[in-house]
C-alpha positions in Angstrom: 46.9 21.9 -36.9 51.0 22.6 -36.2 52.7 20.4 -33.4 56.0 20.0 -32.5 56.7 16.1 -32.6 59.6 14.3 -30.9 60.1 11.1 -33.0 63.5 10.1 -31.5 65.7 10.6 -28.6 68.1 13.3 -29.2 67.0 14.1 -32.4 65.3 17.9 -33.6 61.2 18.0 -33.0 59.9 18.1 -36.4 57.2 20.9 -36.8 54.1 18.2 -38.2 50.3 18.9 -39.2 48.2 16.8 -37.2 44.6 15.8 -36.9 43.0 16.6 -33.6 40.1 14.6 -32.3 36.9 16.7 -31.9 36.7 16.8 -27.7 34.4 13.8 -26.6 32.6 13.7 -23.4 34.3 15.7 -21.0 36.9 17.0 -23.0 37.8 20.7 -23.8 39.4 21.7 -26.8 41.5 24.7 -26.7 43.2 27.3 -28.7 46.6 27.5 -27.4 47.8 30.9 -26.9 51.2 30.2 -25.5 53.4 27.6 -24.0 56.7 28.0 -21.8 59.8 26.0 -23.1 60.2 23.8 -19.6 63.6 21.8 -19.1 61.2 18.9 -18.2 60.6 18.6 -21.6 64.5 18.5 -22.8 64.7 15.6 -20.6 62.8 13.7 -23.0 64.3 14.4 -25.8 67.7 14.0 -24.2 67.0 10.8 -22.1 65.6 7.4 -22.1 62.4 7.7 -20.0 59.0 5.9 -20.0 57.5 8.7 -22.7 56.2 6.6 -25.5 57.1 7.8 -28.9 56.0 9.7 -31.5 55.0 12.3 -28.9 54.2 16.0 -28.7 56.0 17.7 -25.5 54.6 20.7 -23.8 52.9 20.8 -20.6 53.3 24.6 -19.8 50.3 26.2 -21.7 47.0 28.4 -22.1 44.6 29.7 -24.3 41.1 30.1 -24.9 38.5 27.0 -25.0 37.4 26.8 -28.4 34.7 24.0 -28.1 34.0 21.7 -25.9 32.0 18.1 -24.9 28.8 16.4 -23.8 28.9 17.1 -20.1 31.8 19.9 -19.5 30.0 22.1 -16.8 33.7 23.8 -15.5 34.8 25.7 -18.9 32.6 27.1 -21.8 34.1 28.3 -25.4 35.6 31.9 -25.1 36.8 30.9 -21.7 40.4 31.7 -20.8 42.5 29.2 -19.2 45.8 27.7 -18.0 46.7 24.1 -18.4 47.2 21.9 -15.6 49.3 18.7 -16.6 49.2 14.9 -16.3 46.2 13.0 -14.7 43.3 14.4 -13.0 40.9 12.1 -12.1 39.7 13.2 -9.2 38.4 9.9 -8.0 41.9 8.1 -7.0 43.4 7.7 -3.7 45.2 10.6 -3.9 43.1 12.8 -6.2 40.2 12.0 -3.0 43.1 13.3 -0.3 43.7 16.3 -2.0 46.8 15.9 -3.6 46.0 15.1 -7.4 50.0 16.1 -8.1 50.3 12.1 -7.0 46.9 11.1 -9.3 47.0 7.5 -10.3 44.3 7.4 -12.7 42.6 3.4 -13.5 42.2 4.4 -17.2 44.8 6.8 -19.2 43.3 9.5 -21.9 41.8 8.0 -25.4 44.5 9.1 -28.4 43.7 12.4 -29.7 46.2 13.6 -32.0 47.5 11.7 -35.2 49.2 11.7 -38.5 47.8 9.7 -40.9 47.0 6.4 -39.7 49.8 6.9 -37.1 49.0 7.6 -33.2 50.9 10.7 -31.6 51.0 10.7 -27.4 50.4 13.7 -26.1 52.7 14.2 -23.2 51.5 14.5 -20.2 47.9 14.0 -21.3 48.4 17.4 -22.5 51.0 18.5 -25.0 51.2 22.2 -25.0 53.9 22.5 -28.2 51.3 22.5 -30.5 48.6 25.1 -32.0 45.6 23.5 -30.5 44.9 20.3 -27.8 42.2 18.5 -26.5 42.2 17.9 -22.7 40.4 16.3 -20.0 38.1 19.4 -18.9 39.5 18.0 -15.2 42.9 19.7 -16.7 41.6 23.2 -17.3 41.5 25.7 -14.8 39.3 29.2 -15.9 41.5 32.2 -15.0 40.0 35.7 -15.1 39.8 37.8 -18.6 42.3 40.4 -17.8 44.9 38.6 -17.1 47.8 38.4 -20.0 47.4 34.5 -21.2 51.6 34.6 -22.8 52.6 34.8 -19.5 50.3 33.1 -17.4 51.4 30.0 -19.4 53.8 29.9 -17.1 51.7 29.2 -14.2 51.1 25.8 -15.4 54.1 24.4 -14.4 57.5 26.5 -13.7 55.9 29.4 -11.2 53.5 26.5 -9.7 56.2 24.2 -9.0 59.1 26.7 -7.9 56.4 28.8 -5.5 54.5 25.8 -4.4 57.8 24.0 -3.3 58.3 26.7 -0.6 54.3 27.3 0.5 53.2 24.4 0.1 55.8 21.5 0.3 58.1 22.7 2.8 55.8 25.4 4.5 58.3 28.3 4.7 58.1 30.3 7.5 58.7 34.4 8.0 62.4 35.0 8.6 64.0 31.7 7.4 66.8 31.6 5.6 66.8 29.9 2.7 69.2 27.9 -0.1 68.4 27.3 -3.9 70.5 25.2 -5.7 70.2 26.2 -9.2 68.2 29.2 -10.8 66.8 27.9 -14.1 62.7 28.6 -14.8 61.6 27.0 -11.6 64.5 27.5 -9.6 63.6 31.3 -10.3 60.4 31.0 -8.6 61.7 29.0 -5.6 63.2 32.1 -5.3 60.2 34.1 -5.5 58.1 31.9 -3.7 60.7 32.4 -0.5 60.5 36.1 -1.2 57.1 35.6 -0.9 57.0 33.6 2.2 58.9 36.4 4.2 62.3 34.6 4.2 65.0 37.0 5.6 68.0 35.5 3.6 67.4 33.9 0.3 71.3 32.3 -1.0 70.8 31.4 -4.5 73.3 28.9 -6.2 74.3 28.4 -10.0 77.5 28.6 -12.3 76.7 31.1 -14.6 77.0 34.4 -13.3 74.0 35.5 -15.8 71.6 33.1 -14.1 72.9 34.4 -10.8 72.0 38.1 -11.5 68.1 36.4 -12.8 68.0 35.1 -9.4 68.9 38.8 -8.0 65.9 40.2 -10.2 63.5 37.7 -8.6 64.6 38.6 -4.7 67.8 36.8 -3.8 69.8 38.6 -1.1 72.7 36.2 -1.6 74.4 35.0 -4.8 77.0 31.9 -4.8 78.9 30.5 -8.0 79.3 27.1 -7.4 82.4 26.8 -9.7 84.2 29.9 -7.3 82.9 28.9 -3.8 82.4 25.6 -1.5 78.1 25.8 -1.5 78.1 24.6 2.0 81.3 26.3 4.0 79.9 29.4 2.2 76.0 28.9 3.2 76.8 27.9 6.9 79.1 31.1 6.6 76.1 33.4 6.1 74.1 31.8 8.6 76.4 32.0 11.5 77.9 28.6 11.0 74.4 26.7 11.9 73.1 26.1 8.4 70.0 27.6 6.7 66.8 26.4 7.1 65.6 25.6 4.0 67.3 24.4 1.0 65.8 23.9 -2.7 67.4 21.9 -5.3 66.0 22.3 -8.6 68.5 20.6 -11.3 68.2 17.0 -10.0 71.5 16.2 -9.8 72.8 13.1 -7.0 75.6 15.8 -5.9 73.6 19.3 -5.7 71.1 17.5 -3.9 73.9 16.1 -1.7 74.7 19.5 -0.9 71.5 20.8 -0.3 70.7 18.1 2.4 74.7 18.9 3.9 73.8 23.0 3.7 71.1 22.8 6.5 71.6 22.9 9.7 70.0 20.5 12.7 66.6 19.8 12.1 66.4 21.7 9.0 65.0 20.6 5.9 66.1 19.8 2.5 63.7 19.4 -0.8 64.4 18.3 -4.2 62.6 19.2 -6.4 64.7 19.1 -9.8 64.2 16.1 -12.2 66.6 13.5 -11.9 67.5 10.8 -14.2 65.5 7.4 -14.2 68.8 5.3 -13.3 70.8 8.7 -10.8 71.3 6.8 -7.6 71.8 9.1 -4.2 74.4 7.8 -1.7 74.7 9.2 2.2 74.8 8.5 5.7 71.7 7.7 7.1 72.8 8.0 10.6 73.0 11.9 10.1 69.2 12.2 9.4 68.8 11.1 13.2 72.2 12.6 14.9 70.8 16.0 13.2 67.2 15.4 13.1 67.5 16.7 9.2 64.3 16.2 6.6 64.8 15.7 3.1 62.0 15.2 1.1 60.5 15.3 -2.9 58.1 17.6 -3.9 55.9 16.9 -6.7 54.0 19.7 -8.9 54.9 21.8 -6.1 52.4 19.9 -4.0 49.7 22.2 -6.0 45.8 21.9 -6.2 45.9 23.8 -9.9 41.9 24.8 -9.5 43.1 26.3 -6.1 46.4 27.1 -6.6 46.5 28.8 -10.3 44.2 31.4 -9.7 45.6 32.5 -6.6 48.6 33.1 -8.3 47.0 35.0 -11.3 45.8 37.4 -8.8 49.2 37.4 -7.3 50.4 38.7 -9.8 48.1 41.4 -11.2 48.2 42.9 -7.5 52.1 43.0 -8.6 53.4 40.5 -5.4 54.7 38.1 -7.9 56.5 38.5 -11.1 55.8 37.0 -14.5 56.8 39.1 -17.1 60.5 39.7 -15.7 60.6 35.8 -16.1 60.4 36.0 -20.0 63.8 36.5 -22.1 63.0 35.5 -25.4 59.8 34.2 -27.1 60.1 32.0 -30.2 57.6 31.0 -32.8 56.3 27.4 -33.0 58.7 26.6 -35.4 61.9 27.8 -33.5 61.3 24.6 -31.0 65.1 23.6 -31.0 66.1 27.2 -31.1 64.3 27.9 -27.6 65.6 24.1 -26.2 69.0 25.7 -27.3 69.1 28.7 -25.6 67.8 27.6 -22.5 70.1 24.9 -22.2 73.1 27.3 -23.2 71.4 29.2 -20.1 71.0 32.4 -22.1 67.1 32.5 -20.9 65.4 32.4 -17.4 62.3 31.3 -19.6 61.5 31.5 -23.2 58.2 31.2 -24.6 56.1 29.5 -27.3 53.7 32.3 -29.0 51.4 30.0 -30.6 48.7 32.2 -31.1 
């Protein structure tokens, strides 16, 4: 089968045939249908982080279940699915408390893919850029038939994450007003997932103007260029000088998440929930979180249960309450990998997609 294989940091993926291992007890394989190109991934091309190379990105991904182990009782072949990623044991510490976002597995995943006698990683015990993968059947969540697989994709990780952060994580109450610090895929669905929640205003904060008016499309009542306007002045401005109540940062960045935690007012709450880099320090002054009684906090997956959370949100969307297919801009062939990384870091997409099917 095609995969797209990172072999070295800020290089092109190169477009490989790989074996796949037949699925072994308690494994799924499954034909990929899609994947969403998720700025997660960049990171690793663009960064040094722990990822072990040779490794095949992706982690936003579903398909059908084209065979599947000795002992798989959750997913049968002709099943569709959506992809949940990293470990699921189920049995950890966490996984036992409900929050398997924070799993800490004892064992990792056997090697499944390779080329030649060489070993490929599969990121995230996943790795969605490919035409085919072999999971844990812990990592597959069984969606109903009518739903459109392409864009479901997405639930695996961008509309998870971005909703979850506001109904889950931070618990966003009717009639809040709420900040977002950066519209890319997720950021988008923070947006959404406010909209959702009942917030009354919902500020949304980039500097593209393009980005801005994706943010509009997804329910923002307020639109801020960062490179035009001072974040904070202007989001105490619209809340009657107080602050708002929540604020979102999606781009991981020391300074936006600064300004998130300075845009709230007293006992308000800040989240971040962009991905920073492995050696970003934050610097403040702790006496502020008790002079104002202010919260910031991480969120994580957007603190999701996926064999909860994912179908929920399939059905929130076929009812029409959430919106998937006004998230897609462009969709690219396996093969146009570094095309789609382009464009979304140029900010010409909200979210492209893989068709891999």
């Amino acid at each position: 089968m095609k995969a797209a294989v990172l072999y070295e940091r800020r290089t092109p993926l190169v477009i490989e045939d790989l074996d796949l291992v037949p699925p072994g007890p308690g494994e799924v394989e499954v034909r990929l249908v899609a994947s969403g190109v998720c700025h997660s991934d960049l990171h690793h091309v663009q960064r040094d982080t722990p990822t072990v190379l040779p490794v095949v990105l992706g982690h936003e991904g579903a398909g059908v279940v084209s065979a599947v182990g000795a002992n798989v009782t959750r997913v049968k072949p002709g099943d569709h699915v959506i992809i949940a990623f990293g470990a699921k044991c189920g049995e950890c510490f966490y996984c036992v408390r409900g929050m398997p976002y924070l799993c800490t597995p004892a064992n990792p995943a056997r090697p499944r893919l390779a080329r030649g006698n060489q070993t490929i990683n599969q990121f995230l015990e996943v790795a969605t850029y490919a035409e085919r993968t072999v999971v844990s059947e812990k990592n597959v969540v069984k969606i109903r038939d009518d739903a459109p697989l392409a864009v479901c994709s997405l639930i695996a990780c961008g509309v998870t994450t971005g909703i979850g952060a506001v109904i889950n994580t931070a618990k966003v109450e009717p009639g809040s007003n709420v900040l977002v610090i950066g519209t890319g895929g997720v950021g988008l669905n923070v947006v959404q997932g406010a909209r959702l929640a009942g917030a009354a205003r919902i500020i949304a904060v980039d500097v593209r103007d393009n980005k801005l008016e994706f943010a509009r499309a997804m329910g923002a009542t307020h639109l801020i260029n960062a490179e035009k306007e001072d974040v904070v002045e202007r989001a105490k401005a619209l809340t009657g000088g107080y602050g708002v109540d929540y604020a979102f940062e999606v781009i991981g960045n020391p300074k936006t998440i600064l300004q998130a935690y300075e845009s709230v007012r007293k006992g308000g709450v800040a989240v971040v929930v962009g991905v920073a880099d492995e050696n970003a320090d934050l610097t403040f002054k702790p006496v502020w979180m008790m002079r104002q009684a202010k919260t910031l906090m991480g969120c994580a997956y957007g603190s999701s249960r996926p064999q909860v959370d994912f179908p929920k949100l399939v059905d929130l969307y076929m009812e029409g309450r959430i919106k998937l297919d006004e998230l897609v801009t462009r969709r690219f062939a396996l093969d146009e990998i570094n095309e789609a990384f382009r464009a979304m870091e140029a900010g010409e997409v909200a979210r492209g997609i893989l068709d891999l099917a």
